[in-house]
N, C-alpha and C positions, 0 to 999 in steps of 0.2 A: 455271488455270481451264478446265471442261468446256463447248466450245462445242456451242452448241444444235445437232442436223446440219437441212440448209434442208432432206431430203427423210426424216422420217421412214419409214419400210416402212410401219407399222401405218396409218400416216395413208391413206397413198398407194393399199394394198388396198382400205380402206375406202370412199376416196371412189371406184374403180373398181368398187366392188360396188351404188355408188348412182349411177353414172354421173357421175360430176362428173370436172372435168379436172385432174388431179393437180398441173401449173404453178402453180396457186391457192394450191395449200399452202405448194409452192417463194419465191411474193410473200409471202405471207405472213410466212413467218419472215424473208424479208431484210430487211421493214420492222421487225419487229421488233428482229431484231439493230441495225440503224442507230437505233433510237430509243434503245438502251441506250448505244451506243457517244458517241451524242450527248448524254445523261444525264451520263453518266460525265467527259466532257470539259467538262460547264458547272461539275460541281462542283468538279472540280481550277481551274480558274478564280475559279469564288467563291471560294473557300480561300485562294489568293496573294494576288485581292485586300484579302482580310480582313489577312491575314497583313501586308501591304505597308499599310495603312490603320493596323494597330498601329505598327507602326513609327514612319511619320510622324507618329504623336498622339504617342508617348513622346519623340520627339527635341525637337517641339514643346511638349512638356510641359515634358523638364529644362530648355528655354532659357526657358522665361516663368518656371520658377522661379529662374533664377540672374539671371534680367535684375531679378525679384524683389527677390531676396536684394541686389544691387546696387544697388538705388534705393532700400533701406532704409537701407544703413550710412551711418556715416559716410565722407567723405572723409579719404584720408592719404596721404602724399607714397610714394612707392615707395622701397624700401630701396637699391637700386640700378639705376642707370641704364644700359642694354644700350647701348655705345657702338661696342664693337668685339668680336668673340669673347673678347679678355683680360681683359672687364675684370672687376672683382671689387669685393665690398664697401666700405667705407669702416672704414677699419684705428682698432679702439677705442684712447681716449684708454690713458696709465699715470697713475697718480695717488700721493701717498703717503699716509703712513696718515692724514693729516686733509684728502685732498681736493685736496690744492693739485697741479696740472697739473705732471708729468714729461717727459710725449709727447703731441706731438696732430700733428691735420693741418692744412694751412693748402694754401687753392683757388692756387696759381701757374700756369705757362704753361712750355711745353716750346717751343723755338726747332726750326725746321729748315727745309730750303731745297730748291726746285728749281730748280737751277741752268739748265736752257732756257729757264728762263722769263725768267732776269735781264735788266734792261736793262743794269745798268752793273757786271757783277763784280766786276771791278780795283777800282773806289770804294766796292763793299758791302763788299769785305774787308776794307778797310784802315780804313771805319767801326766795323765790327763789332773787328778789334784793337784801335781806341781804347777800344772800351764795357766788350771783356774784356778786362782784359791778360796773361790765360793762353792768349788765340789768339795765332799768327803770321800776320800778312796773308799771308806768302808760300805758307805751306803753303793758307790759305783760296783764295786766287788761283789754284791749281794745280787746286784741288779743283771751282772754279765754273768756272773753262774748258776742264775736261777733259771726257770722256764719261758722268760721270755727272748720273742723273735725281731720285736723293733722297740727301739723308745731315743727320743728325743736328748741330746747333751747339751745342747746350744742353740737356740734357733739366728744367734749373728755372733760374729767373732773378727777382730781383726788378723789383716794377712801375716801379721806376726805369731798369733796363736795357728792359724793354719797353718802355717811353715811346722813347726812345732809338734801340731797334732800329726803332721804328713810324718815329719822324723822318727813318728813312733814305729810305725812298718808296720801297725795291725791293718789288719784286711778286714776286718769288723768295724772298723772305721770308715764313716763313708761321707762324704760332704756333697752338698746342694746347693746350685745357684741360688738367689735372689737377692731382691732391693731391701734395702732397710731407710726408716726416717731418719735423716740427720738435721742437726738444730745448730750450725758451724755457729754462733756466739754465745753457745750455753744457757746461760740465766738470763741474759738479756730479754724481755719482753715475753716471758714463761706464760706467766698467766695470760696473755694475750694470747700467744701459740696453742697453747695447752698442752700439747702433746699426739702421740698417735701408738699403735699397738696392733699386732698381727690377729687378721681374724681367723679367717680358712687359710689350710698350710697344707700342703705337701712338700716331698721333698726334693721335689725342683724349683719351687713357687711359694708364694705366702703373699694375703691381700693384707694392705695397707689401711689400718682404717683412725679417723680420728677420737679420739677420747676424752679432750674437751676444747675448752675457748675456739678459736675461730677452724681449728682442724676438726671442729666437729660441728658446728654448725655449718660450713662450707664443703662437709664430707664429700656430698654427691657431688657437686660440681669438680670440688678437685680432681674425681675417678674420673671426669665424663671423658671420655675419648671425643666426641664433638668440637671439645676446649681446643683440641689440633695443641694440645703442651701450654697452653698460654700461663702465663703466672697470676695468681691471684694475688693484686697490689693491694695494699694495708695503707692507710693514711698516716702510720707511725711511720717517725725519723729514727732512722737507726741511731746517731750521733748523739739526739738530741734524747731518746728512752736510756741510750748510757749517761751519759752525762747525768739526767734525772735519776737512777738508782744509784750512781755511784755517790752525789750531795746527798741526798734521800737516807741512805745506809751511815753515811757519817753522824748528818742528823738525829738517827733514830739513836746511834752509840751515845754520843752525848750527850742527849736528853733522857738515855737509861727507858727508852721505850720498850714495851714486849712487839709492838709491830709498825707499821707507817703506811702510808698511801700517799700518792702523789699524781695530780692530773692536769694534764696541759692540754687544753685544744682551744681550736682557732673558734671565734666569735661568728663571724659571718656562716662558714661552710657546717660546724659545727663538728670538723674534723681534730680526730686524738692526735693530737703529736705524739706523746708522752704518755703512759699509766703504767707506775710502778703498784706493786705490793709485797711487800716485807715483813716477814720474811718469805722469801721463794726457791726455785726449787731448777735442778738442771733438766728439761723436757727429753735429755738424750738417755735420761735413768729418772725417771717418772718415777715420786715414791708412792709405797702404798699409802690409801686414802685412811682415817682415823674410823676406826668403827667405833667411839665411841668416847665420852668426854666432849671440849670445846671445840667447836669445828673450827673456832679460828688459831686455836694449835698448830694446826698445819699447816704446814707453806703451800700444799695445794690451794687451801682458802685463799680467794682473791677480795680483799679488803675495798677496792675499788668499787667492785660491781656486786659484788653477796655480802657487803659488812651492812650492819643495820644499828645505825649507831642514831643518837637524840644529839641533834650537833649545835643545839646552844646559841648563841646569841649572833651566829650567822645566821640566824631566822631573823632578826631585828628589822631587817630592811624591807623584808618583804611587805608584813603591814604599813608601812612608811610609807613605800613608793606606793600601795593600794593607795591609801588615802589621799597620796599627791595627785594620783590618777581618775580619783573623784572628788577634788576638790575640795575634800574637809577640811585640811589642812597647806600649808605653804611652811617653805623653807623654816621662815620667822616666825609663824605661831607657834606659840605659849601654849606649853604642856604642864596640865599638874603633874607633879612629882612628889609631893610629901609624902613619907613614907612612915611608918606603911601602911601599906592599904589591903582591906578586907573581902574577899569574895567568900559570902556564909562563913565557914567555918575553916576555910584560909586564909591566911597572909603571907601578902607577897612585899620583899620590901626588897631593897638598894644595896651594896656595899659598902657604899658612901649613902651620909644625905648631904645630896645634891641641892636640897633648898626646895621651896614651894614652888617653881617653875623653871621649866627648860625650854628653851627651844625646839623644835621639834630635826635641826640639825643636831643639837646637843644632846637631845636622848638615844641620837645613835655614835655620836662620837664619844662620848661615857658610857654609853651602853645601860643604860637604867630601863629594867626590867619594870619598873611603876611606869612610865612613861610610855613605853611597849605598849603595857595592857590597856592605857587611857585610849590609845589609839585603836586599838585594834577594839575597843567599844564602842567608837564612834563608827567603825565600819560594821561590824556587826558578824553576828554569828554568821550565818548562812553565805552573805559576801564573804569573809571569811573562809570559809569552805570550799565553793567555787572557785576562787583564785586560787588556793594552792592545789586545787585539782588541775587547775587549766597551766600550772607551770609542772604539772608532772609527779606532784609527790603522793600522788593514791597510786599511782599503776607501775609495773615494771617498766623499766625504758627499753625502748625496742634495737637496741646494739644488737651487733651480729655476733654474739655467743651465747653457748648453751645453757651459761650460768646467768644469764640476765633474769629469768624470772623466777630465780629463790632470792636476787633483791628486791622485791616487792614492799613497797614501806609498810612498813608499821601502823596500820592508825585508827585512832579511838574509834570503838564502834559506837558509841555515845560522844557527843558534843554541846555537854553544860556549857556556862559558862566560865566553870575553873578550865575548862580543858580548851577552850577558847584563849582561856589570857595566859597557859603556860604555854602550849603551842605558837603565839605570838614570839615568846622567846625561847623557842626550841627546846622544851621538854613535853614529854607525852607524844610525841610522832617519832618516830624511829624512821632514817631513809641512808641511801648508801651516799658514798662522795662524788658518787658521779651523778645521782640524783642535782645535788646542791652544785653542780660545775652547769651541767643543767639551765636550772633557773638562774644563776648569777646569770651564765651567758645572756638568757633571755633579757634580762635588766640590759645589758650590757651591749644590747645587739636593737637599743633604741626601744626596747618594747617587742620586739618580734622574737614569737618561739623558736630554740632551738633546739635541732633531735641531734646529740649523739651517734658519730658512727664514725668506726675504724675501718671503712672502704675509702680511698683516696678517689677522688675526680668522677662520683656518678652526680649526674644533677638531680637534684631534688627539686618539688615543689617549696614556694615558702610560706615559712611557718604561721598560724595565727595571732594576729596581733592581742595582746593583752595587757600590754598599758600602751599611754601616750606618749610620744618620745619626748614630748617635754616631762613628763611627769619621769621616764629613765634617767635621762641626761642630769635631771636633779637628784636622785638616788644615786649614781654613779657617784655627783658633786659631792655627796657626801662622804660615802666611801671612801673617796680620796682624805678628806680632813680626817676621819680614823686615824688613816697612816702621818698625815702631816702634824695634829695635835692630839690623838686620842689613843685608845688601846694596842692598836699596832704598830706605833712609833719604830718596834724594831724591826720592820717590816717596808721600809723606806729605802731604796734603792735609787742611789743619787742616777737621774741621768734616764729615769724609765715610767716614773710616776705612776705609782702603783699604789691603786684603790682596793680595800678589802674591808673584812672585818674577823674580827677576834670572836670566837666560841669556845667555852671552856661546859663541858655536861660533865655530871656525876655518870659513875657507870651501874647501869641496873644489877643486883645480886640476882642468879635464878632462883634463887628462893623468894623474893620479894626485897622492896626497897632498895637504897644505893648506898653502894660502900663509900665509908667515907675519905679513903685516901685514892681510889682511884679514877683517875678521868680521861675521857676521850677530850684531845684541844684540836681546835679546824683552824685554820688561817685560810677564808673565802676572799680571793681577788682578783681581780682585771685591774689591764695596763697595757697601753699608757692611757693616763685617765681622760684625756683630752680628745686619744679618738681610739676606742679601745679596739685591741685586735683579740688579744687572747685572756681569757680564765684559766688559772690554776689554783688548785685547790691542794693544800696540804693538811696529811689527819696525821695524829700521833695516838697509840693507844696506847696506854698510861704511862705517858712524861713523869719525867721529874729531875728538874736541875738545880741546883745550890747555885744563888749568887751572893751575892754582897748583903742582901738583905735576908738572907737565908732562904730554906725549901723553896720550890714554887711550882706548881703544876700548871698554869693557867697558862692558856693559846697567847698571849701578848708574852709570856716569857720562854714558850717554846717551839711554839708551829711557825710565830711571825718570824724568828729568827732562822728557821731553817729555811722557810717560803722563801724569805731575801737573799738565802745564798744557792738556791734552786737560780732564781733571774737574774740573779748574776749571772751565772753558769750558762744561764739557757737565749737567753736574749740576745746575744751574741751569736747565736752557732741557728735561727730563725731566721738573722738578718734584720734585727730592729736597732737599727742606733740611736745612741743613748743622744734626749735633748741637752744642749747645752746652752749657756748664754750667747753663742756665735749664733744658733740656728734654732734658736725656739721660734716656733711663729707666732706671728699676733693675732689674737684671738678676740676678738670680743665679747663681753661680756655676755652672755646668753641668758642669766634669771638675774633674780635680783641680787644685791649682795647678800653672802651669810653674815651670820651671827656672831662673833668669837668669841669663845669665851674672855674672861674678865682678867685682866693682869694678875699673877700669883694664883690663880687655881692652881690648883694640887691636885695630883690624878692618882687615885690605888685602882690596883688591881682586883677585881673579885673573881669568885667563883665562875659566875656565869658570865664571865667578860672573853 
């Protein structure tokens, strides 16, 4: 800015040429400049407090309209209560698929103490041992007369120990709200649940968090407060997971098993009704995990989804329907079977001989391991390999729990040609049972993949197709004769036509090679075989029942008979009624005829049947 100057020249001349005194001029401009300077300062002052004047009408503004907004709505309880910096929402209910309660929460009290405050230690301890009898008074005694100020009794108790602890009258006694996980049917569907465990705790509050199967894979979503409480539905049937452990547990008793597995899901959706594993465990007292030894020791192990078992001559089918899927073979072709037969410096041979040829129905309704491997030469290494990749048996299945990827199969890192033709009939690949419920499904669902999942009612994409459904529908055909003339005889359920197959594997030593008395037996089926709805798969680890013919370990003498009294049990309470001669439909003929065998065959059992 250009300041005015206080003594003009031209001014100052001028008024000396009229005689005037030139200071005048000098007052002059100095009042002027002060009156700008003073202008200038009033307007930067009105301006702030304009400035400062909006301000205050806007703050006062948004508050009368949210005080507003708030005396309009309704009232509603708050989603969660700020008790302590831990704490967190209220953990949603699990339900199964018709609503009926899995998991929920229930309002208990967390026990704990400060000890300077007690009056009578010695007498609170030895109170409190009576109430729990997993305390020692002595260690509690130690704990209340020593130097500490706080520590933990109980983080849940029922209102019967709290009545009780209240009776004691210490004032060092102190108790604290919160929620606890409750599991209202105990062992019912455990390894499904999994379980859950307190993470951050104070003593008004404690967060809920899962610990495994689908309470820990669905951890976050359950906390999220967004969910507005919603429950998270399971595709399991309550009615129908008891029923399966209650047969399942029978089973295991009389076959003298060390564990069992058992899986039921639908064909099309690819949904579990069903998946027991036994032994198990009550999620409401979660044991501790084994550090060390067999993992399958423990009832936390889930045999379903972590077992990694070689499951035997439920592989049979798969090279079968390959090759019906590419044409090398039909129903009726003639398979060598002489046994036995040589790969270098193996031999594979039969239980029986079965004679220089079988049918290519025949070598899976006797189950002939030489016949297997003829096949699964015609298809070839590499096809070979690709198809049991594309039915799921290289990778973990993508089920919604956290144990899904420690079942990861098993499998050769190398693929000669021996490990070609024992794989053929289910030794040298190791995969769990839900792997094999899996692929059967997919046979069973016309040729179209199925993925496993225990979520009820989301839709999926579907799956890729991997055989032809002429080429299923004749695999299924098969299947079915098993049970009508071949290894799974005991495995025939008047009235539900149930197709499967018998698998009998040696069980691997960790040391190397396989013991010889013990073995894992599968019983792989779908039913009814005419238009299949469901796959269940039962495993037994290591059977053994006495019959008439004495010992016997083998899946035709003990998985197929527990599998038949599973669908008994279970087919009924699904809503599938049994076909009879009133209401069978008529069906035409769809391939060609089979094969039969020949009046007077005679069928034994083997190992790998």
């Amino acid at each position: 800015m250009i300041r005015t100057p206080l003594r003009p020249l031209a001014k100052i001349l001028r008024a000396r040429e009229r005689g005037e005194n030139p200071d005048d001029i000098e007052a002059e401009a100095r009042r002027q400049r002060h009156e700008a300077v003073q202008d200038k300062a009033r307007r930067r002052a009105e301006g702030r407090l304009a400035l400062m004047a909006s301000c205050f009408v806007l703050a006062f503004g948004v508050v009368g309209v949210r005080m507003g907004t708030l005396a309009s709505s309704e009232p509603i309880e708050p989603q969660s209560e700020v008790m302590s910096a831990q704490i967190v929402s209220q953990r949603a209910d699990i339900t199964d698929r018709q609503g009926r309660v899995l998991a929920t929460n229930l309002l208990t009290h967390s026990l704990y103490a400060h000890p300077h405050q007690m009056v009578d230690p010695v007498g609170a301890a030895n109170a409190l041992a009576r109430i729990f009898p997993d305390l020692d008074a002595a260690e509690l005694t130690k704990d209340f007369t020593g130097s500490r100020k706080f520590m933990w009794i109980k983080r849940k108790m029922s209102p019967e120990q709290m009545q009780a602890v209240h009776d004691i009258g210490e004032p060092g006694l102190l108790f604290g709200p919160r929620e606890m996980r409750v599991y209202p049917n105990g062992h019912i569907a455990s390894h499904i649940l999994g379980g859950s465990g307190f993470g951050n705790e104070g003593v008004n509050s404690a967060e809920v968090l899962g610990v495994a199967g689908v309470e820990k894979a669905f951890d976050g979503w359950l906390r999220d407060p967004a969910n507005d409480g919603a429950p998270l539905q399971l595709s399991i049937d309550l009615s129908v997971q008891s029923a399966m452990e209650q047969v399942l547990a029978s089973g295991m008793e009389v076959m003298s098993a060390k564990g069992a597995t058992g899986i039921l899901m639908e064909i099309q959706s690819g949904e579990i009704l069903a998946m027991a594993s036994l032994p198990d465990f009550d999620p409401n007292d979660r044991p501790r995990p084994l550090l060390k030894g067999d993992p399958s020791d423990s009832p936390l192990f889930n045999r379903a989804v972590q077992g990694q078992y070689e499951l035997g001559s439920t592989f049979k089918i798969f090279p079968v329907a390959q090759a019906l899927d590419l044409q090398i073979i039909n129903p009726n072709s003639g398979i060598n079977t002489t046994t036995p037969m040589r790969i270098g410096k193996y031999r594979i041979s039969d239980f029986s001989n079965y004679g220089p040829q079988l049918s290519a129905t025949d070598v899976i309704v006797k189950s002939s391991n030489v016949g297997t491997v003829r096949i699964a030469q015609m298809i070839g290494v590499d096809r070979q390999k690709d198809f049991l990749q594309k039915l799921g048996f290289f990778d973990p299945l993508p089920i919604e729990m956290v144990e899904a990827p420690t079942g990861k199969p098993l499998v050769p890192t190398r693929w000669p040609a021996v490990t070609a033709a024992t794989v053929s009939f289910g030794h040298g690949l190791a995969a769990s049972p839900l792997h094999l419920a899996a692929a059967y499904a997919t046979v069973a669902n016309g040729g179209v993949k199925v993925t496993p999942t225990l979520i009820h009612g989301r839709t999926r994409p579907q799956g890729e197709r991997i055989l032809s459904e002429r080429a299923a529908h004749r695999a299924v055909d098969m299947l079915r004769q098993v049970v009508t003339r071949g290894t799974a005889r005991q495995a025939e359920v008047e009235g539900y036509e149930v197709a499967g197959k018998t698998g009998t594997a040696d069980k691997p030593r960790p040391s190397g090679g396989y013991y010889d008395n013990k073995v894992v037996s599968t019983f792989a089926s779908v039913f009814p075989a005419s238009a299949p709805k469901y796959v269940m798969i039962v495993t037994l680890d290591e059977p053994s029942v006495t019959g008439p013919g004495g010992e016997s370990r083998t899946a035709g003498a003990t998985a197929a008979p527990v599998a038949a009294a599973i669908i008994r049990r279970l087919a009924p309470l699904v809503g599938l009624e049994p076909v009879t001669d009133e209401n069978l439909p008529v069906i035409a003929p769809r391939f060609a005829p089979r094969v039969e065998s020949q009046p007077g065959d005679e069928l034994k059992l083997s190992a790998n049947q």
